[in-house]
LOLUM-762859 format. One record per atom (N, C-alpha, C, O): residue in one letter; x, y, z. Coordinates in steps of 0.1 Angstrom, whole numbers, plus 5000, padded with zeros to 4 digits. Atoms other than C-alpha are relative to their C-alpha. Example, Ala and Ser with C-alpha at 12.3 -4.5 7.8 and 13.67 -1.06 7.14 Angstrom:
REM residues 2
a500949885000 a512349555078 a500950125000 a501950125007 s499149895000 s513749895071 s499250115008 s499750225009 
//
This chain:
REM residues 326
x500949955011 x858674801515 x499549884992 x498349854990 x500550125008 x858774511495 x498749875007 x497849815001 x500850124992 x856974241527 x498650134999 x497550104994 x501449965004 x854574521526 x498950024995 x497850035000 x500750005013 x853474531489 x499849844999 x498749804996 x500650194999 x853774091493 x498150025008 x497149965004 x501050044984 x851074141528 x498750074989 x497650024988 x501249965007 x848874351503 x499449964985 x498349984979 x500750085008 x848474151477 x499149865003 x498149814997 x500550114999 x847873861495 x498650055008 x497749965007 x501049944996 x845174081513 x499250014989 x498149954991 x501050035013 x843574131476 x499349894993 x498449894984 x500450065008 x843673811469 x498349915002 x497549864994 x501550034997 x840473701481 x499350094995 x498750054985 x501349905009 x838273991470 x500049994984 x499050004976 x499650015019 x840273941433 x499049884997 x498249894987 x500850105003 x838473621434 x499050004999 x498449984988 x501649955001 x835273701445 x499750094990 x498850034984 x499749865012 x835474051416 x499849874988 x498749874983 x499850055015 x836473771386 x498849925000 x498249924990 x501150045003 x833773601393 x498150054994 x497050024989 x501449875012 x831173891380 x500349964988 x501349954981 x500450055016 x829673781352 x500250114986 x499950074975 x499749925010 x830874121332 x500949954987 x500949964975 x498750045018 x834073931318 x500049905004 x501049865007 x499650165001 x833073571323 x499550044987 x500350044977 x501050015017 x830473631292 x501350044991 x502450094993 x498749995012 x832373611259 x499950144991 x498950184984 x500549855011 x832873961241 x500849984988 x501749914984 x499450025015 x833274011207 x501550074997 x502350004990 x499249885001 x835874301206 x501449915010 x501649855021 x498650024991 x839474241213 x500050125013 x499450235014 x499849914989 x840774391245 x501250024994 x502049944989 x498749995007 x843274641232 x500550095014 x499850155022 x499849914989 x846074801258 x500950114989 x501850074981 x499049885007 x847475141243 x501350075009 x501050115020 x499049944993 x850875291256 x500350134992 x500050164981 x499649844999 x851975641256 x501550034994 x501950134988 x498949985006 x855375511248 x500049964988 x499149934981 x500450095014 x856975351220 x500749865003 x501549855012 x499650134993 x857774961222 x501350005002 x502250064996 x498250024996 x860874861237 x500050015009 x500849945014 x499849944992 x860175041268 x499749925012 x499249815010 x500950084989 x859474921306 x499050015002 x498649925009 x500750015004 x856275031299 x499049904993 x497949854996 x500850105013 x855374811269 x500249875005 x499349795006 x499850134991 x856974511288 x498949975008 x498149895007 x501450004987 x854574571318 x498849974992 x498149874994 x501650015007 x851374601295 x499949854989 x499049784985 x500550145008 x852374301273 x500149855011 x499549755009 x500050084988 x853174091305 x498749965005 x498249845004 x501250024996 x849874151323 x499049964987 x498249864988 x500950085013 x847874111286 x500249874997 x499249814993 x499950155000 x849373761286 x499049975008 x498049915003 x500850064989 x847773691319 x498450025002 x497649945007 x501750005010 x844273851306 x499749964992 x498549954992 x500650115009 x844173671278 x499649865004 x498549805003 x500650144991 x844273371297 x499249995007 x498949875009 x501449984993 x841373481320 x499149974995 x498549874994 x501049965003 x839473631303 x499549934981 x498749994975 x500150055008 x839773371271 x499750114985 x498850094977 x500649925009 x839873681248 x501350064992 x502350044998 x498749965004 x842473831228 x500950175000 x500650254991 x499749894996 x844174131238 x501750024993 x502549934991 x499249965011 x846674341218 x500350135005 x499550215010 x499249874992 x849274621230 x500450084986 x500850004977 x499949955007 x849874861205 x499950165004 x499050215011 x499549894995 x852075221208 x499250124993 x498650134982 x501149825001 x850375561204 x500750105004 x500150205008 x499149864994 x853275791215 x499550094992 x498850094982 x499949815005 x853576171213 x499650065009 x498950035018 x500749854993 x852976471228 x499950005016 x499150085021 x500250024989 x853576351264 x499149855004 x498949815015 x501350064996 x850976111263 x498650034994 x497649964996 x501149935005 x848476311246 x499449944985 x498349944980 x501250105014 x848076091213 x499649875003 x498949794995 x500550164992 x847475781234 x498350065009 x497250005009 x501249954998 x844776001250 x498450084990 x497150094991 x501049995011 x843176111221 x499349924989 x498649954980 x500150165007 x842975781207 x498849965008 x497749965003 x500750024990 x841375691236 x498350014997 x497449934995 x501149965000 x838875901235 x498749974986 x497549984988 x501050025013 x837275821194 x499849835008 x500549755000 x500250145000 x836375441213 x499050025008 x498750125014 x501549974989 x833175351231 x500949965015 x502149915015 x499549994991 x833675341265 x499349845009 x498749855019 x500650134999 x832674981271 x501249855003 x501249725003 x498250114993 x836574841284 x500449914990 x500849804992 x499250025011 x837674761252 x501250024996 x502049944991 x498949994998 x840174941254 x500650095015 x500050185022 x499249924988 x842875061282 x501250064997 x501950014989 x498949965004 x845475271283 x501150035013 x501050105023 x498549994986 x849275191302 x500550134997 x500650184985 x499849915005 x850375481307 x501350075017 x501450005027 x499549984987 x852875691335 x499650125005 x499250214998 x501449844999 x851075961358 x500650134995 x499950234996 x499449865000 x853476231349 x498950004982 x498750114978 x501049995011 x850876141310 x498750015006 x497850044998 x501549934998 x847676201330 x499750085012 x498650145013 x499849944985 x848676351369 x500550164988 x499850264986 x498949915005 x850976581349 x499950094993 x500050214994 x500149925013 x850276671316 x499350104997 x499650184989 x500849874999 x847676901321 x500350125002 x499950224995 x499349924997 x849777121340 x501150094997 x501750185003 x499049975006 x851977171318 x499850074983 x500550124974 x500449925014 x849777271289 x499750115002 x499250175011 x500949804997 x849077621279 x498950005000 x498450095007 x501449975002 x845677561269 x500049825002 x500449754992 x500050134998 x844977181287 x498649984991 x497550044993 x501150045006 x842877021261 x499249835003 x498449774996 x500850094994 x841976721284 x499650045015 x500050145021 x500449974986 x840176661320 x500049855004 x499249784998 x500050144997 x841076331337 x499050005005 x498549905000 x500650024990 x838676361359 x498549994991 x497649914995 x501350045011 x835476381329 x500549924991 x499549884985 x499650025011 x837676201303 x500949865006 x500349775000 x499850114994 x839475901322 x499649955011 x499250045019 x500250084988 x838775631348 x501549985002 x502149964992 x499350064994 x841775541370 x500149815001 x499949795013 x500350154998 x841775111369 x501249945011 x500849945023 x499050004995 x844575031384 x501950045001 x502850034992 x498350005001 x848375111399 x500749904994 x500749805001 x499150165001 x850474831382 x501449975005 x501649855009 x498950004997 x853874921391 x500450115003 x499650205000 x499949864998 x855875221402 x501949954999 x502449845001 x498650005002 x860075301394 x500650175001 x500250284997 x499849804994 x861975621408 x500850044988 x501349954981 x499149935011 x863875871382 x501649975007 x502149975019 x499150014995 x866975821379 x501450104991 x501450154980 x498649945009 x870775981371 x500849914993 x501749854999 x498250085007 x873375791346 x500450064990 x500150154983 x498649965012 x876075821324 x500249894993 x499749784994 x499250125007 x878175641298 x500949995010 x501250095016 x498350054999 x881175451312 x500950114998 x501450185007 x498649905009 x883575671291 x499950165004 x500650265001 x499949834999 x882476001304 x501150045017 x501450155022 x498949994986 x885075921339 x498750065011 x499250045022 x500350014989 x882276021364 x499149885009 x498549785005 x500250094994 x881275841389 x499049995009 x498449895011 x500849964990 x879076011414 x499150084994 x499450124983 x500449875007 x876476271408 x500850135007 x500950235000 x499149874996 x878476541428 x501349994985 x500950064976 x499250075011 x881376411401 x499550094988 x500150194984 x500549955010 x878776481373 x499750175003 x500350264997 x499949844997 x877676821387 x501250134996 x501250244991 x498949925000 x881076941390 x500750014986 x501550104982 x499550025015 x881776831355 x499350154992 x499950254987 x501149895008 x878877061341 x500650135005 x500650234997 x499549854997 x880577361364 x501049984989 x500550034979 x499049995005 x883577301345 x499550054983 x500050144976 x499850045015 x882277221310 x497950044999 x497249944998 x501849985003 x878077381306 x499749894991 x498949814995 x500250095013 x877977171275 x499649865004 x498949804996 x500450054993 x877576911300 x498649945008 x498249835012 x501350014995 x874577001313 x498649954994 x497549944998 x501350055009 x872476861286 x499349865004 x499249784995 x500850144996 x870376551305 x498749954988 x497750024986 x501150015004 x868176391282 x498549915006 x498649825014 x501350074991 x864276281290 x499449954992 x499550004981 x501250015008 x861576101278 x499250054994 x499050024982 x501049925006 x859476321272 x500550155008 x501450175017 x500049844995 x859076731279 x499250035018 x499350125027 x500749964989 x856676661305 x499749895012 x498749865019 x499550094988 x858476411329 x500250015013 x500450135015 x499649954985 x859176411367 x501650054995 x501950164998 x499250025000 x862676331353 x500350214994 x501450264998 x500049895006 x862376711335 x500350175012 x501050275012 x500749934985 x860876881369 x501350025007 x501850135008 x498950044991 x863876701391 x501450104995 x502250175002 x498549935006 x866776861366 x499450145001 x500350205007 x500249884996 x864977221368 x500450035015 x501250125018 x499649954990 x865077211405 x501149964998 x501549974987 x498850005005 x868277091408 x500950114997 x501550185005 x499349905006 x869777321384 x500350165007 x501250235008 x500349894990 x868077591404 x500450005014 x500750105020 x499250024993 x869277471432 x501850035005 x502350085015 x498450045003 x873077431423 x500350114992 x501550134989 x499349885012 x873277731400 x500749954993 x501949984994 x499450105010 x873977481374 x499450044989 x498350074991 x500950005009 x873177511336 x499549884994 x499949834983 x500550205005 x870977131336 x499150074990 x498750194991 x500649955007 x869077151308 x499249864994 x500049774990 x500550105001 x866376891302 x500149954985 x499550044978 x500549985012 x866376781267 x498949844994 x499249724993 x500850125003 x863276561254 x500149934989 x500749974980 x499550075008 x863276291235 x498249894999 x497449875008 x500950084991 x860376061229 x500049884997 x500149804988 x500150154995 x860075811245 x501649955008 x502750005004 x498750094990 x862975581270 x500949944985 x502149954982 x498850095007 x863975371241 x500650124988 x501450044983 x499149945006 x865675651216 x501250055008 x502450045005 x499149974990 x866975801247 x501049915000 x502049914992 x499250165001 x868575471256 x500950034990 x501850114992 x499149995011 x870275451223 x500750124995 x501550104986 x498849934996 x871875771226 x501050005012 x502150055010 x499549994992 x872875731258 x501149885001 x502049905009 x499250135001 x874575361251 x501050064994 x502250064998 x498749945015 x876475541218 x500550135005 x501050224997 x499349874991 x877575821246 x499850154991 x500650254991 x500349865005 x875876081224 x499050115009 x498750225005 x500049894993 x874676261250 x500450025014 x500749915017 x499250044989 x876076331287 x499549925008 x500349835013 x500650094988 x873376181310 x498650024992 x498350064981 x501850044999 x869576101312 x499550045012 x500250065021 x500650004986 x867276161338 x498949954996 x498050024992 x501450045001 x864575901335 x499949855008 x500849825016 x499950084982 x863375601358 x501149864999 x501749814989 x499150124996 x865475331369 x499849884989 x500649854980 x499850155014 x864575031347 x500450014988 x501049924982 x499349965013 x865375201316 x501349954999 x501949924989 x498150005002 x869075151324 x500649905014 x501849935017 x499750084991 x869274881353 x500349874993 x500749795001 x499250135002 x870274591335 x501550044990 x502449964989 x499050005005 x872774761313 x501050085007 x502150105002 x499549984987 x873874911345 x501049885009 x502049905016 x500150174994 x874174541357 x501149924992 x501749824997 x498950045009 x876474481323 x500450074999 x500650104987 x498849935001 x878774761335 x500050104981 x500950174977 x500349915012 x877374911296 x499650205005 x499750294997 x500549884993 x876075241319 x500049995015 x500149895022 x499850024987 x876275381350 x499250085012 x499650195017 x500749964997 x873575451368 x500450095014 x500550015024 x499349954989 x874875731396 x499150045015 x499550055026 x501050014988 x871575801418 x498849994996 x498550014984 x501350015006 x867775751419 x499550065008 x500250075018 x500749954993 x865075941436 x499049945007 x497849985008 x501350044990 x863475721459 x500250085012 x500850195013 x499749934984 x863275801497 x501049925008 x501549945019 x499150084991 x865275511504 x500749904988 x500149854979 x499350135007 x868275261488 x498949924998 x498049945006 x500850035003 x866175021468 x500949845001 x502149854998 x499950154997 x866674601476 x500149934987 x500549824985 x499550095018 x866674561435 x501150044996 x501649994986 x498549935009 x869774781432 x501050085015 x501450195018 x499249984985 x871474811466 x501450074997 x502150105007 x498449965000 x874874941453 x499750144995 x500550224996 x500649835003 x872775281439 x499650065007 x498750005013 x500549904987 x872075541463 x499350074994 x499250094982 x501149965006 x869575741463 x500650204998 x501850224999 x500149845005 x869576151454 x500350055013 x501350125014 x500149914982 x869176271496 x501749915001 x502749985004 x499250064998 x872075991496 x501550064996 x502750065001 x498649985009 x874376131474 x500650164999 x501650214994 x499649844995 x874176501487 x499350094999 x499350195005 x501549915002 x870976641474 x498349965008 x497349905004 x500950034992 x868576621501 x498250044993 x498050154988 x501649955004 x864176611491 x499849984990 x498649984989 x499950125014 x864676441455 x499149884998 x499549784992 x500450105006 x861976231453 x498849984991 x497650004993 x500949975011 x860376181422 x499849844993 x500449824982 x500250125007 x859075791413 x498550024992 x497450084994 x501549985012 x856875731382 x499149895003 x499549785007 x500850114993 x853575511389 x499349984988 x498650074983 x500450005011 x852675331357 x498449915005 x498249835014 x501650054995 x848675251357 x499349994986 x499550064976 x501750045010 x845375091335 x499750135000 x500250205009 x500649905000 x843575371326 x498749954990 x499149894980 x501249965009 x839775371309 x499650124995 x500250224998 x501249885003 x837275601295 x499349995008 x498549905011 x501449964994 x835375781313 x498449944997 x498049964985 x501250065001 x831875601317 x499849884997 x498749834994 x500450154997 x833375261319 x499149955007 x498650055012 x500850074991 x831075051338 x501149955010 x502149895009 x498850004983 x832675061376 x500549874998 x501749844998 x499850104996 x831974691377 x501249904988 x501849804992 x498750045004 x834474621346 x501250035005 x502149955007 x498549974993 x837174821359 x500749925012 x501849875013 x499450084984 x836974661397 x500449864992 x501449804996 x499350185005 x837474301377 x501450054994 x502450035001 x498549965003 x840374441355 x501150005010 x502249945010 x498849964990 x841974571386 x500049895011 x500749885021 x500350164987 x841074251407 x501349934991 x502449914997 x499250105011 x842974061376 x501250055000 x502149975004 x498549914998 x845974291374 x500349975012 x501249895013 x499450064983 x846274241415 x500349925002 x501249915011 x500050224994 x846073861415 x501550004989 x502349924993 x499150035008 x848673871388 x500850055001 x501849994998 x498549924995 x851174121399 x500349935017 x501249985023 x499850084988 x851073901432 x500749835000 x501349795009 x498950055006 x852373591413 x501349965001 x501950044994 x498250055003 x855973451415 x500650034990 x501750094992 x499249945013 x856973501380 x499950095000 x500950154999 x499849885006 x855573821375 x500750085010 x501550175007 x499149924988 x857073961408 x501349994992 x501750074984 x498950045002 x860373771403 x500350104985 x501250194986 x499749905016 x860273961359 x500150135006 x501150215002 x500249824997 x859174311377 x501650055007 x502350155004 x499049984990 x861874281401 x501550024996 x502350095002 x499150015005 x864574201377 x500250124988 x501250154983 x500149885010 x863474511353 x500450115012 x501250205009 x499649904991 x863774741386 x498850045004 x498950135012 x501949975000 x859574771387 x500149935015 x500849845019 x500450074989 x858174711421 x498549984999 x498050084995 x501150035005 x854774581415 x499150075014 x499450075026 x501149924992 x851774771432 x498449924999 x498649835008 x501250005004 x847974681424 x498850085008 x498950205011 x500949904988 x844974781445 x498550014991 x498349954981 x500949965010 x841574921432 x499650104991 x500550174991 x500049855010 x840475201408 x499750065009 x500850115013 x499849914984 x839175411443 x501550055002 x501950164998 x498949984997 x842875361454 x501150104987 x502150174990 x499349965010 x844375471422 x499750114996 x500650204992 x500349845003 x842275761415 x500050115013 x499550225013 x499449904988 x843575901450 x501250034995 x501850144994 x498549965004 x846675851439 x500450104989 x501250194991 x500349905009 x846076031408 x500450125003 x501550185001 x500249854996 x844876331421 x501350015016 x501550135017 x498749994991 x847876311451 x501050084994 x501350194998 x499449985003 x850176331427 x499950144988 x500850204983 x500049885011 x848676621404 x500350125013 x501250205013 x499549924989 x848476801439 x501350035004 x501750155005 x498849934998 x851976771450 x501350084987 x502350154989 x499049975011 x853576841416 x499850134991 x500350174981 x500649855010 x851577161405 x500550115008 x500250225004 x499249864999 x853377391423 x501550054992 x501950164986 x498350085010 x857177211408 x499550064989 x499850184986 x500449935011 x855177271376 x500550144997 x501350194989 x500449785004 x854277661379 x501450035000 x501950084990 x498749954997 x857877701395 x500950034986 x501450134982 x499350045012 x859377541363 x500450114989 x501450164983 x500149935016 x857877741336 x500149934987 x500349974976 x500150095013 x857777461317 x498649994995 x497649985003 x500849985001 x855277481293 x499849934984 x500749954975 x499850065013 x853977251260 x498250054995 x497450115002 x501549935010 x850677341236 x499549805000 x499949704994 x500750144993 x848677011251 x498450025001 x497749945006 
//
């Protein structure tokens, strides 16, 4: 997986070149480039967006500024969005279950990606995951399951947000197992986090980097993740089909996002620039060490992806019955 995502960057890197050279972002603009996030700082999100803004500033000789806009799923980082001209000023990092997702989950969806965002680029992608404190004695997720038969009170996982894959995954699941899992949101990774270090609540269900390095300092214990396969950044965690629950896979794909009626030819540079830079040695080597596998590609590729993922997940949705005022 990994020689594959190397072979396709180095495949981008020629066209990235040719792309930066459009005179859209050699000329000097007056307006900072701002990147808005969905979460709140702290997160592997805000890492990722202030990472690559380093490496745009230095392009594109301009100053660029990351600044959080949580709530609502994603929805005040979207509505933010939208009071700005649409002239790539600003972008917004964000994860697709905040623009694949969130629609589907409103009673009355009061956005339309498809009139209201541009797609710019994939940046990275990290699967959901299960852990625990230390101190709670399990060890596996069968372990944890069987805990919850014993003890319901158990069943309380908390999420990101209300309208997460990680949300989706513990409904089925639950439904699955005739278990009482019970998603509970939180927002944003880093509050979560800090209940889950101070063992105030039983588990989490949100993606892998959140909890892979203090995983790594034996502080948490991450019990499975939902890729399709053991992952080469965390080889001693097995995956969800691994650990006894077969068809579990639910990875989040964090992406650039514009306004609608960017000009195409800013976006393709952005996402040229993001490509060439997530292709890199350092930034690989940083992504790799957060648990992030680095992706790029072009806005085309990204807004397939998009729409892929609103398609496979809107049925999960309906099943759910999860439902927020969005």
């Amino acid at each position: 997986m990994l020689q594959q995502t190397r072979r396709r960057f180095v495949a981008s890197l020629g066209a990235a070149s040719a792309v930066l050279a459009a005179p859209s972002l050699v000329r000097a603009q007056a307006k900072p480039l701002t990147i808005i996030l969905t979460v709140p700082p702290g997160t592997s999100s805000d890492t990722l967006a202030r990472m690559l803004g380093d490496r745009m500033r230095a392009r594109l000789n301009r100053t660029v500024v990351v600044e959080s806009k949580s709530g609502a799923g994603g929805l005040v980082a979207i509505q933010h969005l939208r009071n700005f001209d649409a002239d790539g000023s600003m972008l917004m990092m964000a994860p697709n279950s905040a623009v694949s997702l969130l629609p589907l989950f409103a009673t009355k969806p009061t956005f339309d990606y498809e009139k209201e965002l541009m797609a710019v680029v994939e940046c990275a992608s990290a699967p959901m995951a299960f852990t625990v404190h230390p101190d709670s004695g399990v060890r596996t997720l069968a372990e944890y399951f069987e805990s919850v038969r014993k003890d319901p009170k158990r069943g309380s996982i908390g999420v990101p947000s209300p309208v997460s894959m990680g949300a989706l995954v513990i409904h089925q699941l639950g439904k699955q197992l005739n278990l009482p899992l019970q998603a509970v949101p939180y927002r944003g990774g880093s509050p979560l986090l800090a209940d889950l270090l101070g063992n105030q609540i039983p588990a989490s269900g949100s993606i892998l980097p959140d909890y892979l390095e203090n995983h790594r300092a034996g502080k948490l214990r991450v019990l499975a993740h939902a890729s399709e396969k053991r992952s080469p950044l965390a080889p001693d965690i097995p995956t969800i089909t691994e650990a006894g629950y077969p068809g579990y896979v639910a990875v989040t794909s964090f992406g650039l996002y514009a306004k609608a009626g960017t000009p195409a030819n800013i976006a393709s540079d952005y996402a040229a620039m993001v490509t060439e830079a997530l292709g890199t040695a350092p930034v690989v080597e940083a992504l790799h060490k957060m648990g992030l596998v680095p992706v790029g590609g072009t806005p085309a590729e990204f807004h397939r992806k998009v729409l892929a993922d609103r398609a496979r997940w809107a049925p999960v949705i309906k099943d759910s019955g999860i439902k927020m005022d969005a």
